[in-house]
C-alpha positions as CSV (number, residue, x, y, z in Angstrom):
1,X,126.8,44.1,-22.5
2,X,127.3,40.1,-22.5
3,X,128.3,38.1,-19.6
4,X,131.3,35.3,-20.8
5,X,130.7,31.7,-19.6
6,X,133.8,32.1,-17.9
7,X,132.9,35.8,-16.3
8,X,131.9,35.3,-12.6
9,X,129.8,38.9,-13.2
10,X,126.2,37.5,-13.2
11,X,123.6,38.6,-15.5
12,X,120.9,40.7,-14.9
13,X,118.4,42.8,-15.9
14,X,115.2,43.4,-17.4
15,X,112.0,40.5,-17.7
16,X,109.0,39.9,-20.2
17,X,106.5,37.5,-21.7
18,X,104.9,36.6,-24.3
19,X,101.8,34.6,-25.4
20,X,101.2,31.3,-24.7
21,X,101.0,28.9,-27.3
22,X,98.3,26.3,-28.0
23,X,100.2,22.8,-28.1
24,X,99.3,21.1,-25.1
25,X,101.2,22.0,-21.3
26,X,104.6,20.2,-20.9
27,X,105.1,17.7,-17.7
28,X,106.1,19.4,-15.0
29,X,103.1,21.9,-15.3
30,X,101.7,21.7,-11.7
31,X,99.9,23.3,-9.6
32,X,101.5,26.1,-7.1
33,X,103.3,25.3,-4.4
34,X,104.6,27.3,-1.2
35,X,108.1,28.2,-3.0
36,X,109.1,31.2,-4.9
37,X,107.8,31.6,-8.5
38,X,110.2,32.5,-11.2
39,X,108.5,33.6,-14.6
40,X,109.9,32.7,-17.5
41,X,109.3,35.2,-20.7
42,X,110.4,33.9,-24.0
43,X,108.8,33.5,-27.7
44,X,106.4,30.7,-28.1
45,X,106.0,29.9,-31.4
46,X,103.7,27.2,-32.6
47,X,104.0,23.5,-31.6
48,X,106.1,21.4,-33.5
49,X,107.9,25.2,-34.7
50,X,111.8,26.0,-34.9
51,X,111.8,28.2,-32.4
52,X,109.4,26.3,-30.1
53,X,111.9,23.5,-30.2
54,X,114.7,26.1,-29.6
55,X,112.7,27.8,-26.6
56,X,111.8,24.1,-25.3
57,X,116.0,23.7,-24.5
58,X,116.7,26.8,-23.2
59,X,114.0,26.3,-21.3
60,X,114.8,22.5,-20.4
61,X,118.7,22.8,-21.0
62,X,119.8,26.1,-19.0
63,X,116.4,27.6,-17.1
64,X,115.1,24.8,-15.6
65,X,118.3,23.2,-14.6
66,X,119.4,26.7,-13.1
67,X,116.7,27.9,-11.0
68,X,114.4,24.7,-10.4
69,X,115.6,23.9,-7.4
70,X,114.7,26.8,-6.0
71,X,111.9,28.1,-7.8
72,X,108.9,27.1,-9.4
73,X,109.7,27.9,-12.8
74,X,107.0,28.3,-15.3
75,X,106.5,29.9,-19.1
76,X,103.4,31.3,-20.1
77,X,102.4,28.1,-22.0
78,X,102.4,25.8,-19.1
79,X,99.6,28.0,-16.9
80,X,96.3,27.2,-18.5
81,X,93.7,29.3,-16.7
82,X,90.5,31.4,-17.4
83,X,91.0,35.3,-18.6
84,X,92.6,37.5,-20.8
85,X,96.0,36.4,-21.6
86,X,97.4,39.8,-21.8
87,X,96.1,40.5,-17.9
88,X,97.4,37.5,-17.4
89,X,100.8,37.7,-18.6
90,X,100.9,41.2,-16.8
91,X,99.5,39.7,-13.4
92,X,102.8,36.9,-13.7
93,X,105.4,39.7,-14.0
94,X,104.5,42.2,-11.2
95,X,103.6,38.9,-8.8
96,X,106.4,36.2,-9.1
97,X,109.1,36.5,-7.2
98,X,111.7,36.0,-10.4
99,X,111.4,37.0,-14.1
100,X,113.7,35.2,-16.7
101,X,113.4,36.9,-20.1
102,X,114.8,35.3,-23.6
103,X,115.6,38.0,-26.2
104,X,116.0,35.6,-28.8
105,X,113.9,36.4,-32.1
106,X,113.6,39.9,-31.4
107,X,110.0,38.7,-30.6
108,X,108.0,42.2,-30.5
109,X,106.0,40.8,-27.1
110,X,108.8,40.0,-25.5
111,X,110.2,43.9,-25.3
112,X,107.1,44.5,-24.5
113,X,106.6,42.7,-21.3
114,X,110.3,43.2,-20.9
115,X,109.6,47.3,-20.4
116,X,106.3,46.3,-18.2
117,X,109.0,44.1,-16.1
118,X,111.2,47.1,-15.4
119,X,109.1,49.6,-15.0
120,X,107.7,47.0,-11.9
121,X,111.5,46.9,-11.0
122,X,111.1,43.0,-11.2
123,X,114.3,41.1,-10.2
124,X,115.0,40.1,-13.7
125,X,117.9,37.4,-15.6
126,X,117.6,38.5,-19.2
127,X,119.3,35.6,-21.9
128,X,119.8,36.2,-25.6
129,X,121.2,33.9,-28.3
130,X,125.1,34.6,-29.3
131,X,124.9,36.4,-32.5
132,X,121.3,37.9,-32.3
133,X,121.3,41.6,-33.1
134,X,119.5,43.8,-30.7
135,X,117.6,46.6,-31.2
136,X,119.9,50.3,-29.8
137,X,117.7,50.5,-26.8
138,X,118.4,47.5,-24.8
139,X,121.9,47.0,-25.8
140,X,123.2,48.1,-22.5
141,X,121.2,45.4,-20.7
142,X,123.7,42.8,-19.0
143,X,122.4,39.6,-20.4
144,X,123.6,36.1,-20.5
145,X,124.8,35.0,-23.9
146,X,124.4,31.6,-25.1
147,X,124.6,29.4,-27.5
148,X,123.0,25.5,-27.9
149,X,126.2,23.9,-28.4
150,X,125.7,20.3,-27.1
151,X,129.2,20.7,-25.3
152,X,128.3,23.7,-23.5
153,X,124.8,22.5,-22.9
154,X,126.6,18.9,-20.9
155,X,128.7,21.0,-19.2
156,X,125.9,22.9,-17.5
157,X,128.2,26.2,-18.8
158,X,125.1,28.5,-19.1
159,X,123.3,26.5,-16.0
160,X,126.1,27.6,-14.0
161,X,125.9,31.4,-14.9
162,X,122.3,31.5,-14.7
163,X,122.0,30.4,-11.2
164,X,124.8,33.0,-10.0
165,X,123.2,35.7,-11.4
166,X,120.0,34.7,-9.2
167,X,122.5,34.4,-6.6
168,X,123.3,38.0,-7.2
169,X,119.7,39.0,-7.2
170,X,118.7,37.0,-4.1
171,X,121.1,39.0,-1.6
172,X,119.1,42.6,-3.2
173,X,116.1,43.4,-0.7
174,X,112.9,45.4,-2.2
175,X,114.2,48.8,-1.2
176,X,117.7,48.4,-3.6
177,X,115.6,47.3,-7.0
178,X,114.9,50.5,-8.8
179,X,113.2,50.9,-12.2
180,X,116.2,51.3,-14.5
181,X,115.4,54.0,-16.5
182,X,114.2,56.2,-13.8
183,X,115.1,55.2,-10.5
184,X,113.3,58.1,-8.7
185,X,109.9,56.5,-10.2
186,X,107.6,54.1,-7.6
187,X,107.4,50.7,-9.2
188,X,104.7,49.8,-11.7
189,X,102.2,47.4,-9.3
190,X,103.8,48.7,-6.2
191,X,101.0,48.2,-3.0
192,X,98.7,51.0,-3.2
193,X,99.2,52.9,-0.1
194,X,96.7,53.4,2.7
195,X,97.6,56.2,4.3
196,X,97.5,60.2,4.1
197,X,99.8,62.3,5.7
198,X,99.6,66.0,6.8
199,X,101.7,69.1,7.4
200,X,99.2,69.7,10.2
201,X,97.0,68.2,12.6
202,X,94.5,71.1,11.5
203,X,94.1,69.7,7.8
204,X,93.3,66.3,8.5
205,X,91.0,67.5,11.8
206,X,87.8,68.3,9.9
207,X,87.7,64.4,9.0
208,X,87.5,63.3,12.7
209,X,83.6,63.7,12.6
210,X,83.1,61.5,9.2
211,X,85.7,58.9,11.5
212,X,82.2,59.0,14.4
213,X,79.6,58.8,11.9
214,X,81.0,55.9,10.2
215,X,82.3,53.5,13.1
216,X,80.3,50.7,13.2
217,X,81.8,48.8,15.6
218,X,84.2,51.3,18.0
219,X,85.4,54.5,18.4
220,X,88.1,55.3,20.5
221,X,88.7,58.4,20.8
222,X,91.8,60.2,22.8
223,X,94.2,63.2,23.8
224,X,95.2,65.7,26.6
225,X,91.7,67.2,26.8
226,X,89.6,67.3,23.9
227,X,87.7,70.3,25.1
228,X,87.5,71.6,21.5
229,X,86.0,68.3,20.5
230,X,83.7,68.1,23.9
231,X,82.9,71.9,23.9
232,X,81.4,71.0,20.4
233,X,77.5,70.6,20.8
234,X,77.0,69.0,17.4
235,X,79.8,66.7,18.0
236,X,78.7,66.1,21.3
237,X,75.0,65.0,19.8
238,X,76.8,62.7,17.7
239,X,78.8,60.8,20.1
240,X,75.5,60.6,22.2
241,X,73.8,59.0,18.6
242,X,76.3,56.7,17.5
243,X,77.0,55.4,21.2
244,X,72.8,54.9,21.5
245,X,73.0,53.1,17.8
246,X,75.9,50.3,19.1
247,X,79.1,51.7,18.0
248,X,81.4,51.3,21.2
249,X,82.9,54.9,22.4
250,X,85.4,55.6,24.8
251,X,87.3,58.5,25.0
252,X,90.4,58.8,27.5
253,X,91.7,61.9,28.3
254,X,94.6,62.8,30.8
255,X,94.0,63.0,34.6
256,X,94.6,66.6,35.5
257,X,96.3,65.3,38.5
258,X,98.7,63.3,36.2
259,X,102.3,64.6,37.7
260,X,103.4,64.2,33.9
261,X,101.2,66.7,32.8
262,X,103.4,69.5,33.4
263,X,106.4,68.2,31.6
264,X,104.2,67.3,28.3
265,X,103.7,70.9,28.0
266,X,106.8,73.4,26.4
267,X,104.9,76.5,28.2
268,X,104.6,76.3,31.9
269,X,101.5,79.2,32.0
270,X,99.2,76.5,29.9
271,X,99.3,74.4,32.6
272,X,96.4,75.2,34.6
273,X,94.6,76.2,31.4
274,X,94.8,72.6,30.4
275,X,94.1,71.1,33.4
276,X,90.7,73.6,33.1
277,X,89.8,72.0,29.6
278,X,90.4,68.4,31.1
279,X,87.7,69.3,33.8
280,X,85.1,70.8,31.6
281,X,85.5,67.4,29.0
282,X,85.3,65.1,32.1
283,X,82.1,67.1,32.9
284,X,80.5,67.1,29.6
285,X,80.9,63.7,29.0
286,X,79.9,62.3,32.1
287,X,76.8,64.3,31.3
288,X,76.6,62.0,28.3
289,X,77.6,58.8,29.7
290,X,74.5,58.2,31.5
291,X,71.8,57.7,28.7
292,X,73.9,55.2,27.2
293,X,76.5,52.4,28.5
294,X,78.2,52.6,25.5
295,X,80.0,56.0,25.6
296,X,82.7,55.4,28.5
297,X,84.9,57.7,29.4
298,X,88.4,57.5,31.8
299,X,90.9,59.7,32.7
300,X,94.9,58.6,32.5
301,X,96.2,59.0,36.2
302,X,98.1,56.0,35.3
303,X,100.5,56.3,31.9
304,X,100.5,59.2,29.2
305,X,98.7,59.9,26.1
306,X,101.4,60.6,24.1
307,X,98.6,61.0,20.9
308,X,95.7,63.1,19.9
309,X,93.6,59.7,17.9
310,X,90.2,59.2,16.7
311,X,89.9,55.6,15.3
312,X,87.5,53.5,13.8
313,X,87.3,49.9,12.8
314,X,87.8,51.0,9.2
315,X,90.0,54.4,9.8
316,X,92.3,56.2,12.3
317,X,93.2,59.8,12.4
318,X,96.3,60.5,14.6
319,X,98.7,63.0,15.5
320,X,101.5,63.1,18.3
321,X,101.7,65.4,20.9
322,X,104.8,67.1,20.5
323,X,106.6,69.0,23.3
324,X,107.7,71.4,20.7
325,X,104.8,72.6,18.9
326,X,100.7,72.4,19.8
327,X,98.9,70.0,18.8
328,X,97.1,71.7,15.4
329,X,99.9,72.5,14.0
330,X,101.7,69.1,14.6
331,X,101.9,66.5,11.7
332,X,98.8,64.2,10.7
333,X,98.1,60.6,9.2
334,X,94.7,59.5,8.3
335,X,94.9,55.4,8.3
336,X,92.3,53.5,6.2
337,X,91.9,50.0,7.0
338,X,91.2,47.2,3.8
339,X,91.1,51.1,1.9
340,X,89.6,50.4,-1.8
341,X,92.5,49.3,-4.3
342,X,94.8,48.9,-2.0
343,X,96.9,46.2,-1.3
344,X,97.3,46.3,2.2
345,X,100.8,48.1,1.8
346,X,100.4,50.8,4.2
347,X,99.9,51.1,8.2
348,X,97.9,49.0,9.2
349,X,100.8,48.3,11.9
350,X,100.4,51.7,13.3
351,X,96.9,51.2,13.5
352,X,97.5,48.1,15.4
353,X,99.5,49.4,17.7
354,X,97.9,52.7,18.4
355,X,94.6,50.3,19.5
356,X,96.5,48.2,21.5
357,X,97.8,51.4,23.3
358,X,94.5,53.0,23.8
359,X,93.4,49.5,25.2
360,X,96.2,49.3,27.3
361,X,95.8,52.8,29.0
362,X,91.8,51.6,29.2
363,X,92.7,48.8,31.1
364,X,95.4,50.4,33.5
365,X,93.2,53.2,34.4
366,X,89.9,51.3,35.2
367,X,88.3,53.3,38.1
């Protein structure tokens, strides 16, 4: 599906690249700057060629003059770096913030990148020569169509549909770009996630201890009482160990005297069953507090703890207290902080925020 020089439609779709060729960078090669990249993928061809010559105006001509005010706008010939080309070209598609991709030649590479730009749901302006045939596949790609006729090339006629169809593209957010050919699909190169998330509190529970033995630095550790945790001898021991080895612990719990106690529960007759574990896990751990300074404990008279949490440096596992169902059976996250292969998409917010809560009811409930 073409877009007329006269249509106000823009044109849009899919992006690619293809290999660099060996003649020297052109001016206007530079080094990166703090505005959005736009990738230009397009046959090569060798220096002095037909179709470099060709590639060189669109490139000069219609790209350039349509986007370079905005963009950076580069073709894989002008970034001269160390590495495999092919990672290369793959690492330009997923990363810049605009993909322009030049059908013309039927260049094999080009389709190629072009499927590796859509399955990334790139934001993508695809061009094509008037006249050039097109393989079945991609005919029902909306492309600009244009032609080098030194008329149309003064009159900025292709300039002028190139930058509304990046108009177009510009107002899209992340969440509307789709891969084409299967929408329900996550993007090639999308952010890694950092996060796990359970039906239950109970499935994600078991982990809590591995959260202890590998803290480092902290461990804060909270809910209403605990005493399943604190009632737990080997879990006690190793609290006691890490606290003795450095790691900072401090474990809040609720104040039994809390007057919100009793509305944070659905079933009136757990009350004073709760406010029995709360004394028992005050008692156990102040047993354990006096070897070491670093294992603290306080109890929330001031504020709620809205969240069962055990959190590490490097990992948080949390659940909500819910009014309507006990804690076990509640849903679970498990956080991982810098996790490996990840891209820091995930919640590291949350974690943030659950630490500067925990801090917070620290600080108001110093005794």
């Amino acid at each position: 599906m073409s877009i007329d020089p006269g249509s106000s439609e823009p044109g849009t779709a899919a992006a690619t690249e293809t290999a660099p060729g060996e003649a020297p960078a052109p001016a206007g090669s530079t080094a990166p700057t703090d505005r959005p990249r736009c990738f230009v993928v397009s046959p090569i061809g060798d220096y002095g060629s037909e179709i470099r010559g060709h590639m060189d105006t669109v490139f000069h001509c219609i790209i350039e003059p349509a986007l370079g005010d905005r963009y950076d706008v580069v073709r894989g010939d002008h970034v001269a770096r160390p590495g495999r080309i092919t990672d290369q070209f793959i690492e330009d598609i997923l990363r810049n913030d605009l993909i322009v991709c030049v059908l013309t030649g039927n260049n094999p590479n080009v389709y190629y990148e072009l499927a590796i730009a859509e399955s990334a749901a790139r934001p993508i302006i695809v061009l094509r020569h008037r006249g050039d045939n097109v393989p079945f596949d991609v005919k029902d790609i909306r492309y600009v169509e244009y032609d080098l006729d030194p008329r149309r090339i003064y009159e900025e006629e292709y300039v002028k549909i190139v930058r509304r169809a990046e108009r177009s593209l510009a107002q899209e957010t992340a969440a509307d770009r789709k891969v084409p050919f299967a929408p329900s699909l996550t993007p090639l190169g999308e952010e890694r996630l950092n996060f796990r998330s359970a039906e239950r509190y109970d499935d994600l529970s078991p982990e809590v201890r591995g959260v202890l033995e590998d803290a480092e630095e902290r461990f804060y550790f909270c809910g209403i009482s605990l005493s399943g945790w604190i009632g737990n001898e080997g879990f006690q021991s190793l609290l006691e160990e890490r606290a003795e080895a450095g790691v900072d612990c401090r474990v809040i719990l609720m104040d039994a005297a809390n007057a919100a106690l009793g509305q944070m529960l659905r079933i009136e007759s757990q009350l004073d069953g709760v406010k029995d574990g709360i004394r028992f896990s005050a008692d156990k751990l102040g047993e354990l507090t006096r070897p070491s300074r670093r294992l603290r404990v306080r109890k929330v008279a001031r504020g709620i703890v809205y969240q069962q949490m055990a959190m590490s440096e490097k990992t948080m596992i949390w659940t909500p207290h819910l009014f309507s169902a006990q804690t076990g059976q509640s849903p679970a996250l498990r956080v991982d902080i810098g996790a490996e292969g990840s891209r820091g998409g995930g919640l590291e917010p949350l974690h943030r925020a659950m630490r500067s809560e925990f801090e917070e009811l620290w600080s108001q409930n110093e005794s």
